[in-house]
C-alpha positions as CSV (number, residue, x, y, z in Angstrom):
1,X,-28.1,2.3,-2.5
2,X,-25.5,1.4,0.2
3,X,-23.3,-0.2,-2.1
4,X,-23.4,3.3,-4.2
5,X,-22.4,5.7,-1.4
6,X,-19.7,3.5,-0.7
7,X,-18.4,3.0,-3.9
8,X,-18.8,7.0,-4.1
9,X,-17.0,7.7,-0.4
10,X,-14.7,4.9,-1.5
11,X,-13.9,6.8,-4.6
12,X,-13.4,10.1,-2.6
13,X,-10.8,9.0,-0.5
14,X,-8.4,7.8,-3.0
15,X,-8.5,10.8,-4.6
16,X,-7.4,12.1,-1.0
17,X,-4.9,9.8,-1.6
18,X,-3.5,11.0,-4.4
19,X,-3.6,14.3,-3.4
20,X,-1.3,13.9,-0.9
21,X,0.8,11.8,-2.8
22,X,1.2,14.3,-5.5
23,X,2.1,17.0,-2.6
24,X,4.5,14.7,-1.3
25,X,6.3,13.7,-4.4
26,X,6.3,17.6,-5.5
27,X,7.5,18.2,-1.6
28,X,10.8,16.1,-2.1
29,X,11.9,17.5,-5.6
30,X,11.7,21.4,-4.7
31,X,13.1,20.5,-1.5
32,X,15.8,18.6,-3.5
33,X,16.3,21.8,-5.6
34,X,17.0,24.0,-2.9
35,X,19.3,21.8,-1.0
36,X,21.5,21.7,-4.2
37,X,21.1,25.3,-5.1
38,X,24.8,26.9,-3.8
39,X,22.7,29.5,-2.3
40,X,21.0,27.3,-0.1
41,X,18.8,29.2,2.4
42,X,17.9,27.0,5.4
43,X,15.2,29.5,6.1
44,X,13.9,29.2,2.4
45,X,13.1,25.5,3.1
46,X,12.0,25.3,6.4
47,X,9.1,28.1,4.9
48,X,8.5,25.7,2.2
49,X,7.9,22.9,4.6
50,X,5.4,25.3,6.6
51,X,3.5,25.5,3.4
52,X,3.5,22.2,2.8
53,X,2.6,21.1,6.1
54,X,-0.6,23.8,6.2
55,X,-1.2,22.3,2.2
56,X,-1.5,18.6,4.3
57,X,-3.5,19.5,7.3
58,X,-6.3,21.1,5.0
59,X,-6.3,17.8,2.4
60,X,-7.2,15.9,5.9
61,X,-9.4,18.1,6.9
62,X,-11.6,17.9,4.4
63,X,-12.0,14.2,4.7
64,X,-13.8,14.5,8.3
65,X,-15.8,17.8,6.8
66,X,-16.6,16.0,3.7
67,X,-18.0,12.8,5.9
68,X,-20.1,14.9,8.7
69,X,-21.8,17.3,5.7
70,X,-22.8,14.5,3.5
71,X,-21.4,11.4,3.7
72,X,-22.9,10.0,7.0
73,X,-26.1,11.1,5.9
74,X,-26.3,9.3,3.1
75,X,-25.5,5.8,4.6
76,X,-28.2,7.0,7.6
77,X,-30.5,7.1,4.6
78,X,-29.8,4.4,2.7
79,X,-30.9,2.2,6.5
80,X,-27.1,0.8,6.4
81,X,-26.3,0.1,10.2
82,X,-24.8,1.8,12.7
83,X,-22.0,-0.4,13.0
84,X,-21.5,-0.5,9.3
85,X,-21.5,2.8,9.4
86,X,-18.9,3.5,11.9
87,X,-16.7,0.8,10.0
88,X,-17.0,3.0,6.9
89,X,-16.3,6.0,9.1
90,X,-13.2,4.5,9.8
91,X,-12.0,4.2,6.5
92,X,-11.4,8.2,6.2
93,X,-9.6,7.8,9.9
94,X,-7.4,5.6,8.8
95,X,-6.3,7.5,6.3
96,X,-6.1,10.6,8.4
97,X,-3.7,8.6,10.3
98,X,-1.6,7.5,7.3
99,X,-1.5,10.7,5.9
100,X,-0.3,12.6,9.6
101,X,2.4,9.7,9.5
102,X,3.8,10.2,6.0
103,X,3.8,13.3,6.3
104,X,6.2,13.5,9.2
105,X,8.2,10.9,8.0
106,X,9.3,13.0,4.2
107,X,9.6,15.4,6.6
108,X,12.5,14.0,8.7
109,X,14.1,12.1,5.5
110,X,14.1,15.5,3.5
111,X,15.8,17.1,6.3
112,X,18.2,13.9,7.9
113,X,19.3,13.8,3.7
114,X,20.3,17.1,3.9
115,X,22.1,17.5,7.2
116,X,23.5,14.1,6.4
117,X,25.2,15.7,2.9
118,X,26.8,18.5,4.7
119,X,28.4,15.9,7.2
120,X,30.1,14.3,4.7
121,X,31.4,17.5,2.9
122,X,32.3,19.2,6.4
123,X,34.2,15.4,6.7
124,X,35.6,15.5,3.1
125,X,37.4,19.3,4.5
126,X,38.7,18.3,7.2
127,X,39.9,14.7,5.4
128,X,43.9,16.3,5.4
129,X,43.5,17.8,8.6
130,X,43.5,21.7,9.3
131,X,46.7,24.1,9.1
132,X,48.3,25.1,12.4
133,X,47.9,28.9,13.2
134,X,51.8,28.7,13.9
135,X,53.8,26.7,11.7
136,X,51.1,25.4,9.3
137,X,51.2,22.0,9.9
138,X,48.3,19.9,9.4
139,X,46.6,19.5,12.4
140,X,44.2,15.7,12.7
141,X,41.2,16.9,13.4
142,X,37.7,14.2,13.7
143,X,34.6,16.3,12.8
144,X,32.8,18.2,15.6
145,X,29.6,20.6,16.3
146,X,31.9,22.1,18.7
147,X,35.0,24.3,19.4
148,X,38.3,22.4,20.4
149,X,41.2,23.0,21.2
150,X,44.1,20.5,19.4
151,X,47.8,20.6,19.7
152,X,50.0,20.7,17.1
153,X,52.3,17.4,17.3
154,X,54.8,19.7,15.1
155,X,55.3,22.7,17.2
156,X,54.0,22.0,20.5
157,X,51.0,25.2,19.7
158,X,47.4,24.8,21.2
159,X,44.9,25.6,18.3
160,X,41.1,26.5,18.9
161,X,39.2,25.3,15.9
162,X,35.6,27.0,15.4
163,X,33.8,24.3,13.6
164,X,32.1,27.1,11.4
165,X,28.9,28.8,9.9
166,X,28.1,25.9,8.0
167,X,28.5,23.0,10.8
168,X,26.6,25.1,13.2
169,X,23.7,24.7,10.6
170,X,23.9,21.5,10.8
171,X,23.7,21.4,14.3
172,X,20.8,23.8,14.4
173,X,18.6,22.1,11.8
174,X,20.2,18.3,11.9
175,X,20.4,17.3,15.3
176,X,16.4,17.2,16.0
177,X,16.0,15.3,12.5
178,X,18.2,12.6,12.8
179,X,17.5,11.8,16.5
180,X,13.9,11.6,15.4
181,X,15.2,9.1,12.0
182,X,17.0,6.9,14.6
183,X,14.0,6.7,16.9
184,X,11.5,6.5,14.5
185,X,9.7,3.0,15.3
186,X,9.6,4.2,19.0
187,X,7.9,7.2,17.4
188,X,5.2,4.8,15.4
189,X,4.5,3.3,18.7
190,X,4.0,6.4,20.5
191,X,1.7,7.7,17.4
192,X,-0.1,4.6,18.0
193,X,-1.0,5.2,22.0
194,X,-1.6,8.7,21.8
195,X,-4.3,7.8,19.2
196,X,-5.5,5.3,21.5
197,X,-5.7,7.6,24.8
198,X,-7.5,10.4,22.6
199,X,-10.2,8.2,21.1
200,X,-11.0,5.8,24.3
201,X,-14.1,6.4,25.5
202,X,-13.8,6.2,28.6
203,X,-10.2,7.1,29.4
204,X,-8.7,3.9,31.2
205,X,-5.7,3.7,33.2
206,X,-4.5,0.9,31.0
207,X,-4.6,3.3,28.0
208,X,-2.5,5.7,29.9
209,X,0.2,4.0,31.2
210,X,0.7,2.8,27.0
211,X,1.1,6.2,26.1
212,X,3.6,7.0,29.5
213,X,5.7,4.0,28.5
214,X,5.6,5.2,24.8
215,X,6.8,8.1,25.3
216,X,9.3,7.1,27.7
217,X,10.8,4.9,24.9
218,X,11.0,7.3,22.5
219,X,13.0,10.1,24.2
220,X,14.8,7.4,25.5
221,X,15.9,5.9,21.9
222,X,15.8,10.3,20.8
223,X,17.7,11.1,23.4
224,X,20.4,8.5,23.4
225,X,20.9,9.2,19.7
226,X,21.2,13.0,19.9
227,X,24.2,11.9,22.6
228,X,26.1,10.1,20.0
229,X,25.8,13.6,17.8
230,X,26.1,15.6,20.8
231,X,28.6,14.2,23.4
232,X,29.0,16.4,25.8
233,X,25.0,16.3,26.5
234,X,25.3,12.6,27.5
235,X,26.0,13.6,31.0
236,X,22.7,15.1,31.3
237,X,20.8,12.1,29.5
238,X,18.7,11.2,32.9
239,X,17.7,14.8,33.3
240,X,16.9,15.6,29.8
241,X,14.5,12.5,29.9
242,X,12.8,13.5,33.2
243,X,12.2,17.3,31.5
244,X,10.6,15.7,28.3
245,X,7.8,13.8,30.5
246,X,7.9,16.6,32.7
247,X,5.1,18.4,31.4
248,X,2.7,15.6,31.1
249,X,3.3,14.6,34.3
250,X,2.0,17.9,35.7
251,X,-0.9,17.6,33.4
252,X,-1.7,14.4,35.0
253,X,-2.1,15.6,38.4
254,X,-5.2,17.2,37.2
255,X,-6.6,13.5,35.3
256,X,-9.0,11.6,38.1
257,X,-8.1,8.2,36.5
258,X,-4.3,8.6,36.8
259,X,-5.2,10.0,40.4
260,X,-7.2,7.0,41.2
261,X,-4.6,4.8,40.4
262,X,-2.1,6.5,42.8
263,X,-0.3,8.6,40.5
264,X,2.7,6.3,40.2
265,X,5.1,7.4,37.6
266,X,7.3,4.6,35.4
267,X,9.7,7.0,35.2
268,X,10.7,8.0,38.8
């Protein structure tokens, strides 16, 4: 009987699969569509991503509803151990976990494809440079999120150029994305000790010095990235860092084991 509910539970979670497969795969191409329509709305996708995202969380909730309602019962019945039992369990965690993960990652590619296509056409505009105010003259200009100020090697003039609607878009819904792309294996890792630290039973110190360094290395590698986008934020690198752990350091002057161990921080 065993070998039925698995095959069964086995059978359920590749349709799970699938599921979120298809969501993901239909995800990309309307995603695809809007970023090419000429009337692109950022709003418009970032709305569809919030539906797609709700659409996700439900498919892997009902892999944890669908195990405690019948699933575990079954194997309790058919006299399988508990330790078999718990391995089988397992299965549907794992692919909890996959699913969170790819999820996030179509995520950040959707959105690091897009911001990365208007780079390279805000690039492509300012290739011949931009006309002096005064005499016309093309004015060199590198791209930037930001307002500068250039001289004209023609007439001596100081222009201000106002980088514009569209490459203040990118800044406001690129910057986060691609500083997530480039740190993405220190965000696996981190993924990978925060599941630890909320499944250990008990809570070890061990377990939560793994997540403090994780996190550490991944605003470190975020952080450093964003700097190469955003220069003039380098300067503030060190305090940017400290305010992302900031908050769970507070949180963990209320934890007993992190008290216990002296409440020494790896990031000082």
């Amino acid at each position: 009987m065993s070998d039925a509910v698995i095959a069964r539970w086995d059978g359920f979670l590749n349709q799970i699969r699938e599921r979120f497969v298809g969501i993901m795969n239909e995800a990309r191409e309307g995603s695809a569509g809007l970023i090419q329509d000429p009337d692109f709305n950022p709003i418009v996708l970032g709305n569809a991503w919030t539906g797609i995202e709700s659409r996700v969380r439900e498919l892997r909730g009902k892999i944890d509803d669908t195990w405690r309602a019948a699933v575990e019962a079954k194997f309790e019945e058919s006299g399988m151990p508990r330790g078999a039992i718990e391995a089988q369990r397992e299965k549907g965690v794992a692919l909890e976990d996959w699913i969170e993960t790819e999820s996030e990652r179509a995520r950040i590619g959707v959105y690091c494809d897009l911001s990365r296509s208007l780079i390279e056409a805000a690039k492509k505009s300012l290739a011949d440079g931009v006309p002096c105010k005064e005499c016309g003259a093309a004015l060199p200009l590198a791209f930037t999120f930001r307002a500068v100020n250039v001289r004209c090697n023609h007439c001596g003039s100081v222009n201000t150029y106002e980088p514009g609607t569209n490459i203040r878009l990118i800044e406001a819904m690129g910057v986060h994305p691609l500083s997530e792309e480039a740190a993405w294996s220190e965000k696996l890792q981190l993924t990978a000790a925060e599941r630890t630290l909320r499944r250990a039973r008990p809570e070890t110190i061990e377990v939560l010095r793994n997540y403090e360094r994780a996190q550490i290395a991944y605003w470190h590698a975020y952080l450093t990235f964003r700097a190469r986008l955003l220069p003039e934020l380098a300067p503030a690198f060190d305090k940017d860092l400290r305010g992302k752990m900031a908050h769970w350091y507070q949180n963990m002057e209320h934890n007993g084991v992190w008290a216990k161990a002296g409440k020494v921080r790896a990031l000082v």
